[in-house]
C-alpha positions in Angstrom: 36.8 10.0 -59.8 38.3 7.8 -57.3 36.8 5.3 -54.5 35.7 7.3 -51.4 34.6 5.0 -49.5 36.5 5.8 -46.9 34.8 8.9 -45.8 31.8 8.3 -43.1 28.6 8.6 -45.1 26.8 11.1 -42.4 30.2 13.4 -43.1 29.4 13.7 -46.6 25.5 14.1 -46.0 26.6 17.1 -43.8 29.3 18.8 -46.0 26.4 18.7 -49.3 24.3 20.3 -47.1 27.0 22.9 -45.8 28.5 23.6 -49.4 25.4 23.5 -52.1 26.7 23.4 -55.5 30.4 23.7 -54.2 30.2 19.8 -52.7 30.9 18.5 -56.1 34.1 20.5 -56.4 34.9 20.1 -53.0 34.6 16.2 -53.3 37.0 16.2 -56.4 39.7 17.6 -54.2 39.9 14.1 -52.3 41.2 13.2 -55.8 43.9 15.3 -55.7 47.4 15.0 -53.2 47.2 16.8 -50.2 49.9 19.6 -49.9 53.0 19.8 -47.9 54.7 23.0 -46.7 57.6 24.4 -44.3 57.5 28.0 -42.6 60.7 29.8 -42.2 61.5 30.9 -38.9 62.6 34.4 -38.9 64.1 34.5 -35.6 67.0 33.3 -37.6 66.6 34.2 -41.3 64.5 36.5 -43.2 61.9 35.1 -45.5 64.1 36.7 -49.1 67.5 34.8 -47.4 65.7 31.3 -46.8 64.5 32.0 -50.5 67.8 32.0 -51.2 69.6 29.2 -49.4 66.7 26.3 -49.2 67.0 24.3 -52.0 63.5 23.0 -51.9 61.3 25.2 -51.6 59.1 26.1 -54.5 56.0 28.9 -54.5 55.0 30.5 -51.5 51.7 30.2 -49.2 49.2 33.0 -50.0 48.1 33.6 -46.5 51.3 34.1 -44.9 54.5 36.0 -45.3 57.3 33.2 -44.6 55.3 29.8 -45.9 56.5 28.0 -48.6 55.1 25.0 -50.8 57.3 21.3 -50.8 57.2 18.9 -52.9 56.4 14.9 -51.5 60.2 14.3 -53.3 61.5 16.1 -50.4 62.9 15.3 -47.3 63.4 18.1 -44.9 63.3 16.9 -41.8 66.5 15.1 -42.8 67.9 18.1 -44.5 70.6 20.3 -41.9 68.9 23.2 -42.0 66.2 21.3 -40.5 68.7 20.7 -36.9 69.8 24.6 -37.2 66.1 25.4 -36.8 65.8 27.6 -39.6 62.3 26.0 -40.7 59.1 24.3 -39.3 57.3 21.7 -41.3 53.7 22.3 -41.2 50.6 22.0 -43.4 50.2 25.4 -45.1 46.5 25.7 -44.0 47.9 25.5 -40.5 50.1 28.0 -40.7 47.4 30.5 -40.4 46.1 30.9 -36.7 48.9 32.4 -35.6 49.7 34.6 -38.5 46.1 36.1 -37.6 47.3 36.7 -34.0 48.4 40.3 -33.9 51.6 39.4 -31.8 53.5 42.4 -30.7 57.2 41.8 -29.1 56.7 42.7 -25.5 53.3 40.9 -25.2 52.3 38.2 -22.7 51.0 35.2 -25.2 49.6 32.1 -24.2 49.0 28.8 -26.7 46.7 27.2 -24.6 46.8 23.8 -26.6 50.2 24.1 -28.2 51.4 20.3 -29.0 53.4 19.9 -30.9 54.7 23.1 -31.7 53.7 24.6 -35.1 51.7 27.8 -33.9 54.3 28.1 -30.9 57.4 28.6 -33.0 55.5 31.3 -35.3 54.2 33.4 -31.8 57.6 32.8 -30.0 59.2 34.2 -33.2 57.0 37.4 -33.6 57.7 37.9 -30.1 61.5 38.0 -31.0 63.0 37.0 -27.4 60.4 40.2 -25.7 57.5 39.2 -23.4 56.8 36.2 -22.5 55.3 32.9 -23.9 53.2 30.5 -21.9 53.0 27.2 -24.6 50.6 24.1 -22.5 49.3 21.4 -23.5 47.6 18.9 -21.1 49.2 15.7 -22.6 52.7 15.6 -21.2 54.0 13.5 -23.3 53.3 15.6 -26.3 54.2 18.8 -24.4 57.7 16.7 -25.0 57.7 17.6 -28.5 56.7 20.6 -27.7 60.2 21.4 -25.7 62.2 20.5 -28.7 60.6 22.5 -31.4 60.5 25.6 -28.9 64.6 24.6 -28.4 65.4 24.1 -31.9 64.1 27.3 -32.8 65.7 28.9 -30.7 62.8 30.8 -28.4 64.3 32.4 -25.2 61.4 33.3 -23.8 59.4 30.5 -23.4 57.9 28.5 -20.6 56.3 24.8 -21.7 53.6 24.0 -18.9 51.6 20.9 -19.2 48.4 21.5 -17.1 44.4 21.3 -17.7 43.3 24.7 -18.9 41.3 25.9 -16.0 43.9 25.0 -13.5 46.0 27.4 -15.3 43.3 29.5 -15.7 43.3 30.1 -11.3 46.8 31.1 -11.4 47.1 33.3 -14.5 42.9 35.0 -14.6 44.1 38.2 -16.9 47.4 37.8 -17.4 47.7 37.0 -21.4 47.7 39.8 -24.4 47.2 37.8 -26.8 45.9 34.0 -26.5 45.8 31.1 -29.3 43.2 28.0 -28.5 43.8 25.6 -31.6 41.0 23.4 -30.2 40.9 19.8 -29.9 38.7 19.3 -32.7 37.2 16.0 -35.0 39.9 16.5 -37.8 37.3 16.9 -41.0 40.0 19.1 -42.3 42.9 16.6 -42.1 40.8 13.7 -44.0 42.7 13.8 -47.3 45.9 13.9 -45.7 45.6 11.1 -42.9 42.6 8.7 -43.8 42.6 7.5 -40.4 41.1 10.5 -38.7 37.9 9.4 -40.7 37.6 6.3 -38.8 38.4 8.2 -35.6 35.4 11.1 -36.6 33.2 8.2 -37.2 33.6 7.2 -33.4 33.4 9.9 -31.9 31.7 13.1 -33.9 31.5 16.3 -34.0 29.6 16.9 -30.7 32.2 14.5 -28.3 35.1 17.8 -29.7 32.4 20.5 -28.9 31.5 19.3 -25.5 35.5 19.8 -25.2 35.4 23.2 -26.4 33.2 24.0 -23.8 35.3 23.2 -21.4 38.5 25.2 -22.8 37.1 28.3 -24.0 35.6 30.2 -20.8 39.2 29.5 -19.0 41.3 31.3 -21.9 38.3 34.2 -22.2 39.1 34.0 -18.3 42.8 34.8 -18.6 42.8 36.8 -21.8 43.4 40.6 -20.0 41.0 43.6 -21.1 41.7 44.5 -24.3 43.0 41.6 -25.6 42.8 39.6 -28.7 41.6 35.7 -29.0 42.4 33.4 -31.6 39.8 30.3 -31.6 40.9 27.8 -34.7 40.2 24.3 -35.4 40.8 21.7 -38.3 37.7 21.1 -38.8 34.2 22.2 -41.2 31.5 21.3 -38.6 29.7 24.3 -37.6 28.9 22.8 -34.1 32.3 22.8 -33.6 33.3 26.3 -35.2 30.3 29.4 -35.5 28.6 27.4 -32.7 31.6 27.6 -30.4 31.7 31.4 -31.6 28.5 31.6 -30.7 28.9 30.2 -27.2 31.9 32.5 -26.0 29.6 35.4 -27.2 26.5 34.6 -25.5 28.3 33.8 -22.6 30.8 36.5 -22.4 29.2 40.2 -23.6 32.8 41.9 -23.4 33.9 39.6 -26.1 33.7 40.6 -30.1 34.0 38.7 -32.8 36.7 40.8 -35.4 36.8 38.5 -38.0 36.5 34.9 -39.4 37.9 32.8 -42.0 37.1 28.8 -43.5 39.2 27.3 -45.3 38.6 24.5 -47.7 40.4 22.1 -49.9 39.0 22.9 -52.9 39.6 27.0 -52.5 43.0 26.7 -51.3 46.4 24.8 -51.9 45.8 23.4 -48.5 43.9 21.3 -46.4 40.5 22.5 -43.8 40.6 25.1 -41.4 38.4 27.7 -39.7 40.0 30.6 -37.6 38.3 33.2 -35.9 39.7 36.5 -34.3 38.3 37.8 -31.1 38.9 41.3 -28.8 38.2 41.4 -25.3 36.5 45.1 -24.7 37.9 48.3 -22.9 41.4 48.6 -25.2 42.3 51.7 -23.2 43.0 49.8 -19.9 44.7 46.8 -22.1 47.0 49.7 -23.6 47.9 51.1 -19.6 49.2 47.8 -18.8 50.5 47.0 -21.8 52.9 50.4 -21.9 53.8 50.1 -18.2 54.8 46.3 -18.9 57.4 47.5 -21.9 58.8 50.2 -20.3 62.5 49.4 -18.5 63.6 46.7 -20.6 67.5 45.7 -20.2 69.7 46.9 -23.2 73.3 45.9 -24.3 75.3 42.5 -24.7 78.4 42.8 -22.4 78.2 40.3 -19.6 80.7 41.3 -16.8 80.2 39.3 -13.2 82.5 40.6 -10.8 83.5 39.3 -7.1 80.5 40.7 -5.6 78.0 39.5 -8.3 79.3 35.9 -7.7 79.4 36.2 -4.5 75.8 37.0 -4.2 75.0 33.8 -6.6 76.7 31.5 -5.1 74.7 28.6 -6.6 76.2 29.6 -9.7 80.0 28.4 -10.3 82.0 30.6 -11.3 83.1 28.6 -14.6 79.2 29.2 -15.4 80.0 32.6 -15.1 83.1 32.5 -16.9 81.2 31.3 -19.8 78.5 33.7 -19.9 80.7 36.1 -20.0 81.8 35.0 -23.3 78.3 35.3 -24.9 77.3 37.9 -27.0 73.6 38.5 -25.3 72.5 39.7 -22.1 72.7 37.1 -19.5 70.3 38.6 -16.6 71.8 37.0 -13.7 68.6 38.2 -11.8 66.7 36.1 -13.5 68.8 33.1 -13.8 66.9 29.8 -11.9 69.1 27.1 -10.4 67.4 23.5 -10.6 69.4 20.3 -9.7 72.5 22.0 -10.6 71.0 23.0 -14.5 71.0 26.6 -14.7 67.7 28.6 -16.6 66.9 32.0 -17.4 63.5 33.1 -17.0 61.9 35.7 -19.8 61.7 38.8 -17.6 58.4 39.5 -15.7 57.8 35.7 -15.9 54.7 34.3 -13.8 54.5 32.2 -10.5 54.2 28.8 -12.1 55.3 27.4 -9.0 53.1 23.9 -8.1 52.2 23.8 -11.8 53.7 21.2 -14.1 55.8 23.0 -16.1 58.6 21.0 -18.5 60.3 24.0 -19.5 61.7 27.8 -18.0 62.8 29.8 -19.9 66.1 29.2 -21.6 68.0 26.1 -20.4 71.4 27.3 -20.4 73.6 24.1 -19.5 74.1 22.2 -16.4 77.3 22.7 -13.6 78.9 19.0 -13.2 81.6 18.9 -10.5 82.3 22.5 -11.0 82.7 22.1 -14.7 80.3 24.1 -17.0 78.4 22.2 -20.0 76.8 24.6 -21.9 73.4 23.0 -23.5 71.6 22.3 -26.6 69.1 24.6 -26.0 71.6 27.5 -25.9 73.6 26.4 -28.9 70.7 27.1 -31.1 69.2 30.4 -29.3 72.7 31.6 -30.2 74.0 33.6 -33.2 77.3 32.3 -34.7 78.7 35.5 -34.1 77.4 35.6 -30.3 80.4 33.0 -29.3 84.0 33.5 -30.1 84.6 30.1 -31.2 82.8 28.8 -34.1 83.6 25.7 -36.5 81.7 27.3 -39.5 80.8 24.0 -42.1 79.7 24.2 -45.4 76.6 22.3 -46.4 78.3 20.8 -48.4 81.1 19.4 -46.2 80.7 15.5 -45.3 81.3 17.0 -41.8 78.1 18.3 -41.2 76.0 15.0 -41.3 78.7 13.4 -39.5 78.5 15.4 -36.8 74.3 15.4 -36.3 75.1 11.9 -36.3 77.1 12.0 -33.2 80.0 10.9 -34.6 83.9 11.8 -34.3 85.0 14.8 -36.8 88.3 16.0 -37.3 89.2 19.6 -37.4 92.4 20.9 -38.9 95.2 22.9 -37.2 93.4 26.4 -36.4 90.3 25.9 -37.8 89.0 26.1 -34.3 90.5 27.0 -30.9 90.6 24.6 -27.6 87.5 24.3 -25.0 84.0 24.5 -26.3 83.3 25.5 -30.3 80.0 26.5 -31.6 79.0 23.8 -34.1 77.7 25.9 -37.3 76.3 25.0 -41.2 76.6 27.9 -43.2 76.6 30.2 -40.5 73.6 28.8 -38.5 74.5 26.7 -35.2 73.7 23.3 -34.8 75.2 22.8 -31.1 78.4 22.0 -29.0 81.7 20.9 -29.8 84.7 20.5 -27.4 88.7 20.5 -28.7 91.4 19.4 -26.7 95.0 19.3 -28.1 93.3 19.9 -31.7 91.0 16.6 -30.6 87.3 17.1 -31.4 84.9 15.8 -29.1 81.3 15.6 -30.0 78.8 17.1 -27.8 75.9 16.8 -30.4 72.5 15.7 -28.0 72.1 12.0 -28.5 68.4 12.5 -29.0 68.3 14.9 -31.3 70.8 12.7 -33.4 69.6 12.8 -37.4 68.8 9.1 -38.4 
């Protein structure tokens, strides 16, 4: 058995006294590699077809229906199925708060502490592109990363706020169906895998994270509507941290039930420490009223036709933005499109005031008017199916092509591969983003930031 050290003496005083006989085995797992996983995103591909065209996947995660085991030979963040957005990378413990969320498309979900994405891309893709999404976190700088994983998986329904909980909790008091707190929490679950957060435990503790808790909980129990359901999760063992937050929303909130509650530890599972804990807000008949009224008159069909008096009436919107929404093969509501500074979003429908809030993103960014000219944007590419735009330069994986272009680089195409104006940028049938031909000229419109390294 190896060195540990590392691991603060009071932690392992606490987890023999937790686990009885099991400490032993649960100590031996520290021996043992922590596990890596990636969770399919079936907004864009079923769990059988990613089976089928991920080269690196091997068993799948018992807890969930589209997580898969990686191996530490991998690389997927470099791989281009990675930039389509087909998969997240996530540690397969993690992966199950929101699999425990019953999301329903339709529903109003909130993920009150959602940096940097991992449970955000599994709710906004149970929601598939119905309801809406509320994603915050209260550091705005991680709420950054947040924006891209929401983009590259394509959610259209989204809206990234970055504000303390209880200020949302004014605007938005029963709002939410469903609502996810993955809690700031002391890490005890995440020691094998970053040794670090040890040190970081040992400074702070278990009761610095509850105190926290505190704080968080009675504003999502506040906007969590009557008959709702609660997700409360952490990555951490410590009871003050997990029952004993339980504990709290009960005692101080009688129309709250716990359903059901799960620990997970390292030496159970193929995965790391987690606890997650499903609660119901009382009176489900009123939560179903609300919920049936807020379903009912949804938009159907794909054609987008904006004639003279539709353009007229939007005049903020040029009519080569129009033009090009035309050519897309999913509903465009121009009633809820948002004009900012001359970039052009489309609220989910029945969005909230967020006015005088922080909020980073709304809705689906859908490109940005320059001088009358239209740039579609990133964002779009990949909320797009290939065979939602006319013109699509389909690569192989195996074309040099594909790398070359995540790399920002110049491509050629050859003589009608592709027609003139703005192409759909594809791998295998998956977008990656923009392209522009002129005169059989490719011009790369891949987003600088986003460039593979």
């Amino acid at each position: 058995m190896s060195d540990k050290n590392w691991l603060p003496s009071k932690f392992i005083d606490e987890m023999k006294e937790m686990l009885g006989d099991e400490f032993d085995d649960f100590l031996a797992s520290y021996d043992e590699d922590y596990y890596r996983g990636i969770r399919c995103n079936t907004l864009k591909i079923t769990p059988s077809e990613f089976e089928k065209k991920v080269p690196f996947v091997s068993e799948k995660v018992d807890w969930v229906q589209n997580g898969y085991y990686t191996s530490e030979d991998e690389q997927p963040a470099k791989h281009p199925y990675y930039f389509a957005g087909l998969y997240y990378i996530q540690e397969p413990s993690a992966m199950m708060p929101a699999s425990q969320l019953p999301v329903e498309p339709g529903d109003r979900v909130l993920d009150l502490c959602a940096a940097p994405g991992g449970k955000t891309t599994e709710l906004g893709a149970k929601l598939k592109g119905e309801g809406v999404l509320v994603s915050n976190d209260i550091s705005a700088s991680r709420a950054k990363a947040l924006v891209k994983n929401v983009e590259l998986f394509g959610i259209k329904n989204a809206m990234v706020v970055s504000e303390s909980p209880d200020k949302l909790a004014e605007r938005l008091e029963g709002y939410f169906d469903k609502i996810l707190v993955d809690a700031p929490c002391s890490g005890e679950g995440m020691f094998r895998k970053v040794h670090s957060i040890a040190k970081n435990w040992e400074q702070y503790g278990s009761q610095y994270y509850a105190d926290i808790q505190r704080t968080v909980l009675p504003s999502a129990v506040k906007m969590l509507k009557p008959g709702g359901m609660m997700i409360y999760s952490t990555c951490t063992f410590s009871k003050l941290e997990d029952e004993d937050s339980i504990s709290f929303i009960l005692e101080n909130n009688p129309d709250m039930e716990l359903i059901e509650s799960h620990k997970l530890f390292p030496h159970k599972i193929k995965g790391e420490g987690h606890f997650v804990a499903l609660l119901h807000k009382k009176d489900t008949a009123t939560a179903l009223a609300v919920e049936s009224s807020a379903k009912d008159g949804k938009e159907k069909g794909t054609i987008n036709k904006y004639d003279t008096k539709v353009r007229s009436k939007y005049k903020k919107i040029s009519d080569e933005a129009f033009d090009f929404f035309e050519s897309i093969g999913f509903k465009i509501d121009v009633s809820r499109l948002w004009v900012n500074e001359d970039r052009i979003n489309m609220l989910p429908e029945d969005a909230p005031d967020l006015s005088r809030l922080r909020v980073l993103r709304t809705g689906l960014f859908l490109g940005e008017m320059k001088k009358g000219r239209f740039e579609p944007s990133q964002s779009l590419a990949l909320a797009l199916k290939a065979e939602e735009y006319p013109n699509v330069l389909d690569l192989k994986l195996d074309d040099d092509r594909v790398v070359r272009y995540l790399k920002c680089e110049s491509i050629d195409v050859e003589d009608g591969e592709v027609s003139d104006g703005y192409c759909l940028v594809a791998v295998d049938g998956y977008p990656l983003g923009w392209g522009k031909v002129d005169k059989g000229r490719f011009k790369n419109k891949y987003l600088p930031s986003w460039r593979l390294q």
